[in-house]
C-alpha positions as protocol buffer text, in pm:
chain_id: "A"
residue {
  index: 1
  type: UNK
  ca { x: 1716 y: 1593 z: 1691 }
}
residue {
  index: 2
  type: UNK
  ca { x: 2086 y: 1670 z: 1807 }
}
residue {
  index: 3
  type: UNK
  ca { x: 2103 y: 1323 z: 1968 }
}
residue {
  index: 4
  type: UNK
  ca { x: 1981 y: 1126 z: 1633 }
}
residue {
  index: 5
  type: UNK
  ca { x: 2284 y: 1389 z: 1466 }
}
residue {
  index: 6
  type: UNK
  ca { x: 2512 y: 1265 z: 1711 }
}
residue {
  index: 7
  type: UNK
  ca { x: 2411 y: 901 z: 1745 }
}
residue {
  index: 8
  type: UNK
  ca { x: 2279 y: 796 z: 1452 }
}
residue {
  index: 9
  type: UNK
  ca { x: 2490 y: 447 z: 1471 }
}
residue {
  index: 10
  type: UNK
  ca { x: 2291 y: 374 z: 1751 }
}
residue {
  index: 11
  type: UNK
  ca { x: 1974 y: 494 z: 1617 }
}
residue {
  index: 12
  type: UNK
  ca { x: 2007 y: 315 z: 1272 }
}
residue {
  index: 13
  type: UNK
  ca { x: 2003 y: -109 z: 1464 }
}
residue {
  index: 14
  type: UNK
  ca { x: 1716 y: 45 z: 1708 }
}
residue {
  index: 15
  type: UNK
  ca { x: 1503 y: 148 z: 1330 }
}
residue {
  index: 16
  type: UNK
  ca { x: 1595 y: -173 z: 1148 }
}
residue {
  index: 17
  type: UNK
  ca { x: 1464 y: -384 z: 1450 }
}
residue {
  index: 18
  type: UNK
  ca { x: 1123 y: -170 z: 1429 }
}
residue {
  index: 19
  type: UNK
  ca { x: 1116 y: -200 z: 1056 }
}
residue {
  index: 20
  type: UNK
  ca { x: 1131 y: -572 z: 1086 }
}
residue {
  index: 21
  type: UNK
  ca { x: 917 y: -611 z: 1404 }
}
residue {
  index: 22
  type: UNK
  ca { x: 653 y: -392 z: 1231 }
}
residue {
  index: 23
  type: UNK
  ca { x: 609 y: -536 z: 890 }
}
residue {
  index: 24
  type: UNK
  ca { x: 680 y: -882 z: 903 }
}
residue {
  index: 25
  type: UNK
  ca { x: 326 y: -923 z: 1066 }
}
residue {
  index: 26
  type: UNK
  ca { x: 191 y: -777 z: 768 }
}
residue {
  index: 27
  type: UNK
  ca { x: 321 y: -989 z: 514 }
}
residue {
  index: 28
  type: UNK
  ca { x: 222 y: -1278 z: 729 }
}
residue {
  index: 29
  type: UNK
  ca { x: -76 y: -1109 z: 832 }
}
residue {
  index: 30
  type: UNK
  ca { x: -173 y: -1086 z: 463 }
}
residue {
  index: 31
  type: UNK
  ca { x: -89 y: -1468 z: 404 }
}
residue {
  index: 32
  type: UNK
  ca { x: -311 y: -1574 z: 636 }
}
residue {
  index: 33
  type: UNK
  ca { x: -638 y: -1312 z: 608 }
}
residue {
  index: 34
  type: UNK
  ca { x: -648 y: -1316 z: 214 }
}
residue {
  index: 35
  type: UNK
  ca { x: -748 y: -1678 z: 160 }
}
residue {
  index: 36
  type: UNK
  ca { x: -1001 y: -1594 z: 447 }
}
residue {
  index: 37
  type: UNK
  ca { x: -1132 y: -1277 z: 293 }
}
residue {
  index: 38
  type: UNK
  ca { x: -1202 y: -1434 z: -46 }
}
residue {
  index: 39
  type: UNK
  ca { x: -1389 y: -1711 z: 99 }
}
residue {
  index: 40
  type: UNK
  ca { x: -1611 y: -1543 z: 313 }
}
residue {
  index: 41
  type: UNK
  ca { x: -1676 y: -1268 z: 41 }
}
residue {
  index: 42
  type: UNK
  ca { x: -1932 y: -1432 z: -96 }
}
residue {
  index: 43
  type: UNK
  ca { x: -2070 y: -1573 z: 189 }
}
residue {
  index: 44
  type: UNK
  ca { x: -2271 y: -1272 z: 389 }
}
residue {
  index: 45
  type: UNK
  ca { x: -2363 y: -1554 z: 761 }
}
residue {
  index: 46
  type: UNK
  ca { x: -1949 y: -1636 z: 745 }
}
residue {
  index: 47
  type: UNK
  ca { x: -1873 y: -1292 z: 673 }
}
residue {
  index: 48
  type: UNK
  ca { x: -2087 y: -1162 z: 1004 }
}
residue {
  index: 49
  type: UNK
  ca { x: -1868 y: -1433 z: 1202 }
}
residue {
  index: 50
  type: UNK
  ca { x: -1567 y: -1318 z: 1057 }
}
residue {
  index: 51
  type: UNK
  ca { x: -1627 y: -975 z: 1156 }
}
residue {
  index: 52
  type: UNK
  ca { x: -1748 y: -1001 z: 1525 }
}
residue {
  index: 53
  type: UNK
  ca { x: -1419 y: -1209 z: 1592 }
}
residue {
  index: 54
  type: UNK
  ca { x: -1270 y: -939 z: 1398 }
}
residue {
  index: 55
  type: UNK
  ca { x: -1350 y: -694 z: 1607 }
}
residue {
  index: 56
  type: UNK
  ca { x: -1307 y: -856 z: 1945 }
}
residue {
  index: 57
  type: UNK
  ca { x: -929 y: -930 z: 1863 }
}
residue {
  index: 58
  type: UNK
  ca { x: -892 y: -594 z: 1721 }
}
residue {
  index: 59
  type: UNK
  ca { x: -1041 y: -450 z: 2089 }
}
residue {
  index: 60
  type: UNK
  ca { x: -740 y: -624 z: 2241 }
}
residue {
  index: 61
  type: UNK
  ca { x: -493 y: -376 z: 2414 }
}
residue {
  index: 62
  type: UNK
  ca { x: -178 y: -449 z: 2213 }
}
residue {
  index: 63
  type: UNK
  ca { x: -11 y: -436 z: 2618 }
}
residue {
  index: 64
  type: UNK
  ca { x: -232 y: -670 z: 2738 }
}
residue {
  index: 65
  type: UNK
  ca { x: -186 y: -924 z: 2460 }
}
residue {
  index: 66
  type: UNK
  ca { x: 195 y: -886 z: 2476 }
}
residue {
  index: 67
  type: UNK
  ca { x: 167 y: -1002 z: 2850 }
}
residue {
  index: 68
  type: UNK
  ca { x: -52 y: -1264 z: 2781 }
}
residue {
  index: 69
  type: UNK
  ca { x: 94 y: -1427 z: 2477 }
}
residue {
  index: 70
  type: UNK
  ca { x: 414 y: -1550 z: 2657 }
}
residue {
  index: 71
  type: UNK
  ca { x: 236 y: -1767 z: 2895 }
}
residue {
  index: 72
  type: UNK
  ca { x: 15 y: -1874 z: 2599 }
}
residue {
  index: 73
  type: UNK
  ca { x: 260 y: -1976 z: 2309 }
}
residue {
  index: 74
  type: UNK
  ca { x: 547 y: -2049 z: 2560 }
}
residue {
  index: 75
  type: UNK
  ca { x: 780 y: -1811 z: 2421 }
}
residue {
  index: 76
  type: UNK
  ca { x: 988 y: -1600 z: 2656 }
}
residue {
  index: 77
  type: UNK
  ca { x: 873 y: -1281 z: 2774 }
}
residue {
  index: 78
  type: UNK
  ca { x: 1135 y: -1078 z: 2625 }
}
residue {
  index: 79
  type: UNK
  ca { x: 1110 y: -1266 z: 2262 }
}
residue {
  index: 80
  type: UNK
  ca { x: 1050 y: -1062 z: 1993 }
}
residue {
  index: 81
  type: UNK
  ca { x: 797 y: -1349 z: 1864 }
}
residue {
  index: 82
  type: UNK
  ca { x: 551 y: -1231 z: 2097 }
}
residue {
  index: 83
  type: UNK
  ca { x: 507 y: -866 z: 1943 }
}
residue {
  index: 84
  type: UNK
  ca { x: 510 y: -1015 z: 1601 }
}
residue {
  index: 85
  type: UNK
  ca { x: 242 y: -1245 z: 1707 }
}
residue {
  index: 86
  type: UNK
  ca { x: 34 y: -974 z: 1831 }
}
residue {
  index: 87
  type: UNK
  ca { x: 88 y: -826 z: 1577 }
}
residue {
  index: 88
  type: UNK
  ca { x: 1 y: -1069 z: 1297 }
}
residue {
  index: 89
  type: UNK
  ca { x: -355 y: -1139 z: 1488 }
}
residue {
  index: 90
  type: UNK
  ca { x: -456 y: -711 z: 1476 }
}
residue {
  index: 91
  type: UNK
  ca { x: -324 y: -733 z: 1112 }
}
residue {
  index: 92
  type: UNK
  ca { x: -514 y: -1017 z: 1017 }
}
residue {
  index: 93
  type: UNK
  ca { x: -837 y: -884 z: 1186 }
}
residue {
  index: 94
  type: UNK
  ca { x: -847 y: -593 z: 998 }
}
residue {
  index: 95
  type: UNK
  ca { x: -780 y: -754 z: 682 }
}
residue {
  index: 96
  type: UNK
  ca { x: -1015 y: -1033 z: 698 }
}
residue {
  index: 97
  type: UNK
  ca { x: -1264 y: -664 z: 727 }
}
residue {
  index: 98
  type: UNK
  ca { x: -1116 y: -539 z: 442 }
}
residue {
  index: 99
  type: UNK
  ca { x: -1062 y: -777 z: 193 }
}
residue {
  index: 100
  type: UNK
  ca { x: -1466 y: -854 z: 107 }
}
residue {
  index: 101
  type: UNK
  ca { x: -1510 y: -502 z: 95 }
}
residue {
  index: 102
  type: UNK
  ca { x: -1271 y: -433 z: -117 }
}
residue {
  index: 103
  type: UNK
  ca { x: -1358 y: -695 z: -342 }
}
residue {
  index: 104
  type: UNK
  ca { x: -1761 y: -558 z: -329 }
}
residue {
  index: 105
  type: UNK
  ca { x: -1675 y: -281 z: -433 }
}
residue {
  index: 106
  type: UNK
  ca { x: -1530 y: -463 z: -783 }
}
residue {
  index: 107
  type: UNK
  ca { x: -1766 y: -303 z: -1062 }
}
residue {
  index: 108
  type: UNK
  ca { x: -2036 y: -606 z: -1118 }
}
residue {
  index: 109
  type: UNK
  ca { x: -2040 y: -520 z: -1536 }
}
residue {
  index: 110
  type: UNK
  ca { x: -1692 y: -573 z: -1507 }
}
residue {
  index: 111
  type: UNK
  ca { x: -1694 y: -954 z: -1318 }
}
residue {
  index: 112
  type: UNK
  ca { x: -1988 y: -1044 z: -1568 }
}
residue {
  index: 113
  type: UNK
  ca { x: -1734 y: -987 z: -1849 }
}
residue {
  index: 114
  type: UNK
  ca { x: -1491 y: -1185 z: -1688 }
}
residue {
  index: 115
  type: UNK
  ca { x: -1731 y: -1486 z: -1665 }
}
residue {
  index: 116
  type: UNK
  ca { x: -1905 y: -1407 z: -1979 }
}
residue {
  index: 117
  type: UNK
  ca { x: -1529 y: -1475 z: -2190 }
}
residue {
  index: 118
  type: UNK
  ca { x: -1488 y: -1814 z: -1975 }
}
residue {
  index: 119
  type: UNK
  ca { x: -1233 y: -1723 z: -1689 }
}
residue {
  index: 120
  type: UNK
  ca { x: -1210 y: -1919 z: -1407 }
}
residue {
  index: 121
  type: UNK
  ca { x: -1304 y: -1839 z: -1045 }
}
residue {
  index: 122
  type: UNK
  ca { x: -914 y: -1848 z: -981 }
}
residue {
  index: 123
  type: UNK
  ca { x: -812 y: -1673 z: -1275 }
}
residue {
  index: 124
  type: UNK
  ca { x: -1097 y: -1432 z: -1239 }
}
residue {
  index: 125
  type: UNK
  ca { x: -1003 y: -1338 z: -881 }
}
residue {
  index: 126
  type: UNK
  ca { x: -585 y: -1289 z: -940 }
}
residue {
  index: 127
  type: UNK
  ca { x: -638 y: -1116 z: -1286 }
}
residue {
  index: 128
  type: UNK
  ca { x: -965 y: -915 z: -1253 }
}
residue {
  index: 129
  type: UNK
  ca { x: -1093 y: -899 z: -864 }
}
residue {
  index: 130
  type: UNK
  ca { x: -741 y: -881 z: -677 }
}
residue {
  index: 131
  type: UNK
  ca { x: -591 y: -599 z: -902 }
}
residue {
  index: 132
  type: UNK
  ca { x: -898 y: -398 z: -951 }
}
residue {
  index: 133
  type: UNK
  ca { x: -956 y: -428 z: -552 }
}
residue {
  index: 134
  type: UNK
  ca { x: -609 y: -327 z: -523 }
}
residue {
  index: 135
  type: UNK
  ca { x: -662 y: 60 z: -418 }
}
residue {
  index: 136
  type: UNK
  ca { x: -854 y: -26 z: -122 }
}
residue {
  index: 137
  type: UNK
  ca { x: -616 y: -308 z: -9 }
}
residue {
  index: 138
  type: UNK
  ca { x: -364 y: -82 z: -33 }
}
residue {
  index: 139
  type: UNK
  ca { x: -488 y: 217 z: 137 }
}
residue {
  index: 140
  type: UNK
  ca { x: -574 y: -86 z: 428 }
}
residue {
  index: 141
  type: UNK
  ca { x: -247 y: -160 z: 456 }
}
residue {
  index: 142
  type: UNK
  ca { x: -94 y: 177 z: 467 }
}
residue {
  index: 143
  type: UNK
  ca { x: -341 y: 211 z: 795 }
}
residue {
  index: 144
  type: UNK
  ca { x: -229 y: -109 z: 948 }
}
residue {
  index: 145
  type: UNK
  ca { x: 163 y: -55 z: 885 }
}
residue {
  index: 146
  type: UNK
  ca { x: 100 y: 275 z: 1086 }
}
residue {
  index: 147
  type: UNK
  ca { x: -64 y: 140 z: 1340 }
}
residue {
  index: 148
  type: UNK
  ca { x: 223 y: -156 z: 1334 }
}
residue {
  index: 149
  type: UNK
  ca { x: 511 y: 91 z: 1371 }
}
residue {
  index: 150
  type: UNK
  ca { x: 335 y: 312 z: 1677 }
}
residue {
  index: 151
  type: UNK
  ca { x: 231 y: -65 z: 1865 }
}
residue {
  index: 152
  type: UNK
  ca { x: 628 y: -181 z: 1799 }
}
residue {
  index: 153
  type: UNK
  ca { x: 715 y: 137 z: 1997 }
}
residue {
  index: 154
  type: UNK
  ca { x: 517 y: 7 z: 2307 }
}
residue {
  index: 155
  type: UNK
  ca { x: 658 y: -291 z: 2309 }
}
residue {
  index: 156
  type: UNK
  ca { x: 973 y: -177 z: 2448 }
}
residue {
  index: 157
  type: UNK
  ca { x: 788 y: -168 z: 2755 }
}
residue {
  index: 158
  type: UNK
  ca { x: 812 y: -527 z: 2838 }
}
residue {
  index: 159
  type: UNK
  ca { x: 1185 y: -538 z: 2723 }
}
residue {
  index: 160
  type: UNK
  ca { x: 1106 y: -651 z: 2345 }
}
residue {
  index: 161
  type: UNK
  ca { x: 1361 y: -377 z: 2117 }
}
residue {
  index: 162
  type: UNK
  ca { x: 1327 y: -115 z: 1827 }
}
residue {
  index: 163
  type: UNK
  ca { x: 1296 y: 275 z: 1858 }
}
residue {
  index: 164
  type: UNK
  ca { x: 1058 y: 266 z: 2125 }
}
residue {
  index: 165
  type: UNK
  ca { x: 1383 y: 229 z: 2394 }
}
residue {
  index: 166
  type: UNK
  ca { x: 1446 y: 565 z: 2316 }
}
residue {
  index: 167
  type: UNK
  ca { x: 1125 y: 683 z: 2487 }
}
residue {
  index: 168
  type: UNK
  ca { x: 1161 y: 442 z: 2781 }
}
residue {
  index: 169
  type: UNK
  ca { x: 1512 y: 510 z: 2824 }
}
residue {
  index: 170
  type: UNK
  ca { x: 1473 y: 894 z: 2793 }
}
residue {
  index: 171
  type: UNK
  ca { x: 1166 y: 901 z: 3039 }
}
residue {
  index: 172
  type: UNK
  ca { x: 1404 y: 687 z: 3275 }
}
residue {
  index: 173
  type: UNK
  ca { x: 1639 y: 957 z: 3245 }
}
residue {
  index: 174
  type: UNK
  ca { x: 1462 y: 1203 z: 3240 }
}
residue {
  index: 175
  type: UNK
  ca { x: 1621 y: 1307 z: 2887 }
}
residue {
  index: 176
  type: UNK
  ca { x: 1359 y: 1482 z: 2683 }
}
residue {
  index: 177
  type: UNK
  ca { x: 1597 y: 1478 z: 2360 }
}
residue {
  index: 178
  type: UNK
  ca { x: 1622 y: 1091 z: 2413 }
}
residue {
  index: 179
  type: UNK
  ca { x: 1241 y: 1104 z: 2367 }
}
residue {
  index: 180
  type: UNK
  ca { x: 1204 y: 1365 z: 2139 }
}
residue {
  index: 181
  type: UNK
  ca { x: 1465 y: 1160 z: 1885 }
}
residue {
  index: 182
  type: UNK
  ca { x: 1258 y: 842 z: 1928 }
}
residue {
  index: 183
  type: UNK
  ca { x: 938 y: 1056 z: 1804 }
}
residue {
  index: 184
  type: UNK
  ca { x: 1171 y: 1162 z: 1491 }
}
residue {
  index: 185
  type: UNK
  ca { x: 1258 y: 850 z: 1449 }
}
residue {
  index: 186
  type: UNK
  ca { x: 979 y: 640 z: 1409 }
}
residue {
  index: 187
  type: UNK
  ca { x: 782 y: 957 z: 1229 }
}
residue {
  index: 188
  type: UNK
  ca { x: 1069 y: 899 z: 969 }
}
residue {
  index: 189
  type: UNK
  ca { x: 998 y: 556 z: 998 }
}
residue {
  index: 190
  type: UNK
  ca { x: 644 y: 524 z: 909 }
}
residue {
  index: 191
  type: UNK
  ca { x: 685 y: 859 z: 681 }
}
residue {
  index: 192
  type: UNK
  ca { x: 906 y: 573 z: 452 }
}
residue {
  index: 193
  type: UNK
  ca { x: 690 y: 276 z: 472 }
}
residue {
  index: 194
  type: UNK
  ca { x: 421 y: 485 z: 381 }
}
residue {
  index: 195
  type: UNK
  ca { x: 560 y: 614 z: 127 }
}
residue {
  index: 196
  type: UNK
  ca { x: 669 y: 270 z: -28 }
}
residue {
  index: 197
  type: UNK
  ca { x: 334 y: 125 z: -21 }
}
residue {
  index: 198
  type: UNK
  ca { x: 199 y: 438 z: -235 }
}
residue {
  index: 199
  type: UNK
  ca { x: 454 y: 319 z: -495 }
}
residue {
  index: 200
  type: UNK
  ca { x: 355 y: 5 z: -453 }
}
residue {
  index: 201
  type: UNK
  ca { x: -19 y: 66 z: -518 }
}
residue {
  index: 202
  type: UNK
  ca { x: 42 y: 285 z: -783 }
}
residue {
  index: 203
  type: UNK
  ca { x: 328 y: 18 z: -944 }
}
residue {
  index: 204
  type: UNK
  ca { x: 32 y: -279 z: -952 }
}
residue {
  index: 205
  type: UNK
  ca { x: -295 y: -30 z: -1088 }
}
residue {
  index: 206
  type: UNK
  ca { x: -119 y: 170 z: -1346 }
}
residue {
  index: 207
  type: UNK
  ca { x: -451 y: 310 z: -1471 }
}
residue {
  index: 208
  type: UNK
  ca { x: -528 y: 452 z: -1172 }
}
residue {
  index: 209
  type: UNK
  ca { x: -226 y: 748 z: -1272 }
}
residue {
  index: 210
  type: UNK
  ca { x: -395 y: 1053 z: -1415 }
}
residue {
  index: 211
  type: UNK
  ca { x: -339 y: 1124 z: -1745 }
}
residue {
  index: 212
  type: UNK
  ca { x: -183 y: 1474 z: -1775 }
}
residue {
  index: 213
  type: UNK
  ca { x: -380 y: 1745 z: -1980 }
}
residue {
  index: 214
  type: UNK
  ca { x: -83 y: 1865 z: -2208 }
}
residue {
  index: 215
  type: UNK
  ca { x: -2 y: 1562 z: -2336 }
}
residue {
  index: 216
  type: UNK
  ca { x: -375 y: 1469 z: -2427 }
}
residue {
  index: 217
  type: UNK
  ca { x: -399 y: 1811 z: -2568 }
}
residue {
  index: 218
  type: UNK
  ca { x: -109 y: 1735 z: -2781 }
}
residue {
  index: 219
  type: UNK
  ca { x: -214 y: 1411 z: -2848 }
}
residue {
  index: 220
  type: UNK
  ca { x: -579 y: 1489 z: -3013 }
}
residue {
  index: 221
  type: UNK
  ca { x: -388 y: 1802 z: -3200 }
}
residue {
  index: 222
  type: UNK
  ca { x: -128 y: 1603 z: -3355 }
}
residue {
  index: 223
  type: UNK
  ca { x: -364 y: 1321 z: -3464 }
}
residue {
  index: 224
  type: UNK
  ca { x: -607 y: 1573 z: -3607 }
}
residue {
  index: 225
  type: UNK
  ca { x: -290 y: 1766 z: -3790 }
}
residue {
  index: 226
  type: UNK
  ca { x: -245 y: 1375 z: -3943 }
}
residue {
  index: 227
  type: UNK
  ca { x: -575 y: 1373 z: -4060 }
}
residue {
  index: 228
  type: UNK
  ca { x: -579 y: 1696 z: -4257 }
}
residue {
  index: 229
  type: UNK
  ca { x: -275 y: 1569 z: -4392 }
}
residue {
  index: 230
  type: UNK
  ca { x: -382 y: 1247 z: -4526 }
}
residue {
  index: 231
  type: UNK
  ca { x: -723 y: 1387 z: -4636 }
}
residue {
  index: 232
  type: UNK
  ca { x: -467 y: 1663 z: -4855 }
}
residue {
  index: 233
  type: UNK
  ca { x: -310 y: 1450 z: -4964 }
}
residue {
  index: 234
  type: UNK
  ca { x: -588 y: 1181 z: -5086 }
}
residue {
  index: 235
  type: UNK
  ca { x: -747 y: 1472 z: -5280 }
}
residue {
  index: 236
  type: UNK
  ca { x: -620 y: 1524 z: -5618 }
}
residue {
  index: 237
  type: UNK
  ca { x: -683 y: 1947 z: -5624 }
}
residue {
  index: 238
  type: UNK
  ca { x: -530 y: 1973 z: -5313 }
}
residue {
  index: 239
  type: UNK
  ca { x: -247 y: 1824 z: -5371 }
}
residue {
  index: 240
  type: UNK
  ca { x: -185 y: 2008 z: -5687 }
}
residue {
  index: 241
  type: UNK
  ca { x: -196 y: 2343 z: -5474 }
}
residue {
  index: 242
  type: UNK
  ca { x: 22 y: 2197 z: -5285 }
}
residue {
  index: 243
  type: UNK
  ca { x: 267 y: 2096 z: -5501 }
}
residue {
  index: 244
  type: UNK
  ca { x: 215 y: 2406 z: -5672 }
}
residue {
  index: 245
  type: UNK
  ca { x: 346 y: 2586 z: -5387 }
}
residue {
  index: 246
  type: UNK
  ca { x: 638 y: 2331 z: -5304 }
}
residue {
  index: 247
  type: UNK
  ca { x: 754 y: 2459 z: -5664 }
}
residue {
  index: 248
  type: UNK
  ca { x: 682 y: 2804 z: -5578 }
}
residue {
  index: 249
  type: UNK
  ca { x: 854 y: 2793 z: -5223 }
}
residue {
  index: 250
  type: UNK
  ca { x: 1152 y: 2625 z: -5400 }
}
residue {
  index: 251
  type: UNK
  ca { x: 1185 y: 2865 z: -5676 }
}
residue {
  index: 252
  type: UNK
  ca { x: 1214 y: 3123 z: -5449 }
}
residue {
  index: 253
  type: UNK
  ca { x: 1481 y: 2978 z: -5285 }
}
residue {
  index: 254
  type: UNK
  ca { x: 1641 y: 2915 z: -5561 }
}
């Protein structure tokens, strides 16, 4: 902790690099898996493909394929382009999982509506499916952009940067506060993303945010205090005795 104190210009690069390294695969990750997700959906023999391949890139070790990607896509061994690779293939094998489970677990009453008022497939998937499938995606991506942030950190061993030189270059050392700042740091790290895609999720399904009891309580005691009042005020005795006692009420003041 005293070193990220101390050092925190030299931290700050080291945690933008991560950032960048870490969730750029997921936005391209997305890109690519959500047009794949949606068409296999509906489709349960392409679905079973998509998931053994899936899984075998997802069984992968993230060291292994940053070794082996190099030699593959001709990039050098130190270029950044080979974690974000990586890391693009892992995110779109879990999402290409995710997204037609997320999407079966749309309530069916509600997709027969859609279809039964004339929407589109198209329109029916980006205003009805997408956003009410939007919780799980979500809660798949906040898993993925942890996993993305801790696999950055072992990239460092084949020379690619971000907060994981802090653990290579205190264990070279033999610096424990070297290491124990790069745990901080990427803790912090994934603490923030996290903490951005829960506003995010919460920012595109607004009624998903509980209600709080007060103000419903309020709510149903003000409209019924309205409804006395208008049904006092419809009757004609009532609003005698009522006007009655305005008089009354005012004469005393008086």
């Amino acid at each position: 902790m005293n070193w990220l104190v101390h050092h925190w210009g030299k931290a700050w690069p080291m945690a933008w690099e991560h950032a960048w390294l870490s969730l750029l695969p997921i936005v391209v990750g997305v890109a690519i898996a959500l047009p794949i997700g949606v068409a296999v959906a509906r489709r349960p023999w392409a679905r079973r493909i998509s998931d053994v391949l899936s899984n075998i890139v997802y069984t992968i070790p993230s060291l292994a394929l940053f070794a082996v990607l190099p030699g593959v896509l001709g990039f050098g061994f130190l270029s950044p382009l080979n974690v974000v690779v990586a890391l693009t293939l892992y995110t779109v094998a879990m999402q290409v999982k995710s997204i037609p489970e997320a999407l079966a677990a749309v309530d069916a009453n509600v997709l027969e509506a859609a279809d039964a008022i004339g929407w589109s497939p198209v329109a029916r998937l980006v205003k009805v499916d997408l956003p009410l499938a939007a919780p799980v995606l979500i809660a798949n991506l906040r898993v993925i952009a942890a996993a993305n942030i801790s696999m950055v950190a072992i990239g460092s061993v084949i020379g690619v940067g971000g907060l994981g030189q802090l653990f290579l270059s205190g264990y070279q050392r033999d610096y424990p506060d070297l290491i124990v700042a790069g745990i901080l740091a990427v803790l912090v790290l994934a603490l923030a993303v996290d903490l951005a895609l829960v506003l995010l999720g919460r920012a595109l399904t607004p009624w998903t945010r509980p209600t709080r009891p007060s103000a419903q309580k309020d709510g149903i005691q003000g409209g019924r205090r309205r409804g006395v009042q208008r049904q006092a005020r419809n009757e004609p005795g009532t609003r005698g005795a009522d006007n009655a006692g305005d008089r009354l009420l005012g004469g005393g003041k008086r």
